[in-house]
N, C-alpha and C positions, 0 to 999 in steps of 0.2 A: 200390471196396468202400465199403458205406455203413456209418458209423461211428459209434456212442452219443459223446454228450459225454465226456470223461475223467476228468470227479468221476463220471461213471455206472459208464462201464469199472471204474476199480477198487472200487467198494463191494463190500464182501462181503457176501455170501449170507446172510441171515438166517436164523436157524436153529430152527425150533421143538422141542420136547421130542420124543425119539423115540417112535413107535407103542406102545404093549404090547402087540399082537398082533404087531406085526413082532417085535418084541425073543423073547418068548417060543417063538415058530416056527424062529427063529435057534439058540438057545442047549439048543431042546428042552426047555422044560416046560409046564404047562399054563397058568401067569398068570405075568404081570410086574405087578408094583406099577408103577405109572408117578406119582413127586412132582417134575414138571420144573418144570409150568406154570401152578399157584398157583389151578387150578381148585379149584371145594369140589365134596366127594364124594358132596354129595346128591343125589337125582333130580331135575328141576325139578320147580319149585313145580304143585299142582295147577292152580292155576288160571291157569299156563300155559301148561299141557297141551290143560286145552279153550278157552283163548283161539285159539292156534296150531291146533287142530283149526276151531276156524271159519273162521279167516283163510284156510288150504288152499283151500280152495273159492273162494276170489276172486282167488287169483294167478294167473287169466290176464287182468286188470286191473292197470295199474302203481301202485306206490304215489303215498302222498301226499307230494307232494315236499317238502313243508313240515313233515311230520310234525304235524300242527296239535294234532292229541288229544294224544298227547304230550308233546309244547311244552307246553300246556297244564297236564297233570298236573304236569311238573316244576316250571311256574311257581307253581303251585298250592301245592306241598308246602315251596316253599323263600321261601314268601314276595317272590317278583320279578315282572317285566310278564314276557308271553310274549318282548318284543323282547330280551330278556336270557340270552334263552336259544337256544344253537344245538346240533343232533343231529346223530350221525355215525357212519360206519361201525368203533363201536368209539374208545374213545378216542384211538390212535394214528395214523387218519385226522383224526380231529381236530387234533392236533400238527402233521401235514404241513398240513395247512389252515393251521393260523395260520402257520406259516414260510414257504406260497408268500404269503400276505398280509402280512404283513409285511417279508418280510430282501429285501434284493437283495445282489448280489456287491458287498462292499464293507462289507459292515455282519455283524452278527454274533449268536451266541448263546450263552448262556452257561449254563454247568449246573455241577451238582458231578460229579464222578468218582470211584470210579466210580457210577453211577447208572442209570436204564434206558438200556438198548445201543441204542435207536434215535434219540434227542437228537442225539448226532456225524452219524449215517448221514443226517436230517433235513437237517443245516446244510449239509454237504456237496451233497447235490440241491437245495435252493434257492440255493447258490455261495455262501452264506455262511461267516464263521471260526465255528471251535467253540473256544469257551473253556473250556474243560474246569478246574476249580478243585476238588483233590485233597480229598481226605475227611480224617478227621483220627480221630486214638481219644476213643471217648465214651467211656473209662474209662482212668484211668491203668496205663498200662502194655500195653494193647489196642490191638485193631489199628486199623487205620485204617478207620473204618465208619461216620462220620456228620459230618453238613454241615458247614462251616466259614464261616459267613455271613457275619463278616464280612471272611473273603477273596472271598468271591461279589460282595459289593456294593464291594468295591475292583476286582475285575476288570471292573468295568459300564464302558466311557467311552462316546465321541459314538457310535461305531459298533454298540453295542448295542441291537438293538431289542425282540429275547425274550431272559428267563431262565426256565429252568424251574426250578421247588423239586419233587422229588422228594418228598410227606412221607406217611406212612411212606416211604422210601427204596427202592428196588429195584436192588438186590439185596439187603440187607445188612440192612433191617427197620428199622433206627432211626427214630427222629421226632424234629424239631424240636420245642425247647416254646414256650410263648406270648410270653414277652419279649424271646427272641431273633428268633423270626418277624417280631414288631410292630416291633420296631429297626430290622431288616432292613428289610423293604415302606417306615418311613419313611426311610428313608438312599436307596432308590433315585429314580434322577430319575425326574422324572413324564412323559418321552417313552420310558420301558423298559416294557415291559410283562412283568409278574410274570405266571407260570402256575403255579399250584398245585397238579402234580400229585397225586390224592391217591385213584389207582386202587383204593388198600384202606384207607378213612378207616371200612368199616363196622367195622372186626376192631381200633379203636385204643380200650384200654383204660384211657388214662394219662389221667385227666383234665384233667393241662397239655398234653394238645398239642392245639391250637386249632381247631375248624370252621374250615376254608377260609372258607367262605361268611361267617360272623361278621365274619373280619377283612377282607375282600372290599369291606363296607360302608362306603363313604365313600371307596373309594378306586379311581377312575374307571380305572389303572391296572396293575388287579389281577384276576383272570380265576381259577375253578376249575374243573378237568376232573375227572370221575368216570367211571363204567363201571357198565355192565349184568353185562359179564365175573366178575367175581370173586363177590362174596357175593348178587348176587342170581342166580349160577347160569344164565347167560346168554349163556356163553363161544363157542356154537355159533352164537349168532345176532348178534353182531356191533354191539352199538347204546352208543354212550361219547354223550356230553354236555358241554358246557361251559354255565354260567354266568359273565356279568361283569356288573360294577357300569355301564362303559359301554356302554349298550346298540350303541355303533357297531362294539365290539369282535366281540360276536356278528354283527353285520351282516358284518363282514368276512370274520369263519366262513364265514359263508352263500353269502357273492360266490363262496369259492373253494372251495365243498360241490360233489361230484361225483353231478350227479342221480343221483335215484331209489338211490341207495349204503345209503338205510336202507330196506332191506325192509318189505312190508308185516306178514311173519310176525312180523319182529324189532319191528316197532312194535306190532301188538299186543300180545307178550308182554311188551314193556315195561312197558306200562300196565299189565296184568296183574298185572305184577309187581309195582310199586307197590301196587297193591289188597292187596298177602300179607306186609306191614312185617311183623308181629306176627311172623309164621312166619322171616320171614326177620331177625329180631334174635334171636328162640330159637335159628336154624341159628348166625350168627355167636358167641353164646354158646359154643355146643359146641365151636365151633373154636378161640374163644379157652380154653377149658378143658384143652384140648385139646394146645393150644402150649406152654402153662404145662406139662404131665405130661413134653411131649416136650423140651423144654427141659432140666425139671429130668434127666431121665434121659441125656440128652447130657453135661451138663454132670457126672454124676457118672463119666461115661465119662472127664471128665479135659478133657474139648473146652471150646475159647474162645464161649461161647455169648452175644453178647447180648441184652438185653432187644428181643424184636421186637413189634413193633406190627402185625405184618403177618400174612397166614396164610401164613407161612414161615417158615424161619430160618436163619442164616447161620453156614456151618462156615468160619472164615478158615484153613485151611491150608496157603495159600500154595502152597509148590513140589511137596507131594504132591499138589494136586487132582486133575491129570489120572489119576495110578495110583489112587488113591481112589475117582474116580468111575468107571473103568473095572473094577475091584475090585466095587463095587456092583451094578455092572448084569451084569456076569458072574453075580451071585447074582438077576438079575430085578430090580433093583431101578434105576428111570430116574431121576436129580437132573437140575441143572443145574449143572454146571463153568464157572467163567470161569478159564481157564488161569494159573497162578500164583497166581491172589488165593485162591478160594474155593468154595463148593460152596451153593448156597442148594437147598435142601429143604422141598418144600410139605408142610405140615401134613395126611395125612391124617387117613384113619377111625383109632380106635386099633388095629384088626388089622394094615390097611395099617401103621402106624406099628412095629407091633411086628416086622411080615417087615422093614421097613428098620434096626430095631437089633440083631437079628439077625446079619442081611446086613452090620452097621456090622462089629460085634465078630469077625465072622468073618475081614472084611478085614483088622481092624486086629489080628487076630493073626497076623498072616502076617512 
């Protein structure tokens, strides 16, 4: 019998948010609100629409393996050479890129916990350790929901070759702010490489928590990953990014990019997208107005709500999540559960938002 490696065999199954049409066919009504998966509720941008309607017409040509236009625009907007920049199918193809280029079995990576669910499952397929370095309460008395940096940068030794920083945070919305980030990036050694995830840096409204990119500068060791996925509305089409200060870094990206992985649709609408900033900081606006209402109204529910930076927010409820979230969706309504910790909840439209506090109070009068 032929047999997967054994860090393979046991990884589990990643899990994305359930359908809302499967949900609502199940339970018998006519919609399910679905806030699992941190999508924004608008339609895509126009001129994504007819970017992608041109593009259709040449997909029976393969893309540009380089992404060239692209590369370009990014390098364009962010102030870098093209060679500074590497593209990908979605920023979490990205992640496994830098882990098969970087870790070997024997070396390792390190993150805070909990943080995005795919960091452990990453180290694990490249045979590398996962340092997992627990979250701490951003507020006294609170639960345990944001970085602990400098247990991160005491956990770094020889064998460390990535840390990811999670900023905003996923699950849990928090951010780092500027003096503690700067601290951090200088305390780590300079053969670690720092990744800055910062998949929802459109939707952070705190003015201390710091551009990735800003603090990036100067420091040949420090890398940032973004996404097409979240605020520019792109979640269908698959296309994340990284920028580093050392251009060798993206080269490495690149050695271990799985051709042709960014579509040619998703690179047009990328670009696309980029052409629609204006529209698309008005959308992020709305969301963050949006999170503040849903917030406040949580929070007058009595719930641990903190300040998120994210378009989501984090219910810590600990040992009720799972009846909670299952409570929810019984009423249509999809979150995300991490069992024992908590329930993180995408910020919809305000209707959506209102069927989910509804559906809250109903549960939580049970």
């Amino acid at each position: 019998m032929v047999s997967p490696r054994p860090a393979v065999q046991s990884l589990p199954a990643y899990k994305p948010g359930r359908n809302p049409a499967d949900l609502a066919r199940e339970i018998g009504v006519e919609r399910a609100v679905k806030l699992a998966s941190n999508e924004v509720a608008f339609p895509p941008l126009p001129a994504v629409v007819e970017a992608v309607s041109r593009a259709v017409g040449e997909t029976n040509r393969y893309p540009d393996n380089g992404a060239v236009v692209l590369t370009r625009a990014l390098a364009d907007r962010y102030g870098v050479d093209p060679a500074q920049v590497a593209t990908g199918c979605g920023a979490v193809a990205i992640c496994q890129e830098l882990a098969q280029a970087y870790n070997d079995p024997g070396t390792s990576i390190a993150f805070a916990w909990r943080s995005f669910e795919m960091y452990p499952l990453l180290a694990r397929i490249a045979g590398a350790g996962a340092v997992q370095v627990p979250l701490v309460p951003g507020s006294e008395g609170g639960a345990a929901d944001t970085h602990d940096l400098e247990a991160l940068a005491a956990a770094i030794d020889d064998t460390t070759r990535l840390v990811f920083v999670c900023n905003p945070n996923n699950p849990t919305g928090t951010a780092v702010r500027r003096a503690e980030l700067e601290g951090f990036l200088d305390a780590v050694p300079a053969g670690t490489l720092v990744v800055l995830d910062e998949a929802y840096r459109e939707f952070v409204t705190d003015p201390d928590v710091p551009d990735g990119v800003e603090l990036m500068r100067g420091r040949p060791n420090v890398a940032v990953l973004r996404t097409f996925s979240k605020a520019w509305g792109l979640a269908g089409l698959r296309v994340g990014y990284l920028l580093a200060e050392d251009p060798a870094v993206a080269d490495a990206v690149r050695r271990t990019h799985l051709p042709f992985s960014v579509g040619m649709v998703a690179q047009a609408a990328a670009v696309a997208a980029l052409s629609s900033e204006d529209e698309v900081r008005r959308r992020c606006a709305a969301v963050t107005a949006e999170r503040g209402r849903l917030t406040a109204a949580l929070r007058d529910r009595g719930l641990e709500v903190a300040e998120s930076q994210a378009n989501f927010v984090w219910l810590p409820v600990a040992e009720r999540t799972a009846e909670l979230a299952a409570a929810l969706e019984a009423r249509a309504v999809i979150t995300r559960p991490f069992a024992g910790e908590g329930i993180r909840v995408t910020v919809g439209t305000p209707e959506e938002d209102d069927v989910f506090l509804a559906a809250l109070d109903d549960a939580l009068a049970l």
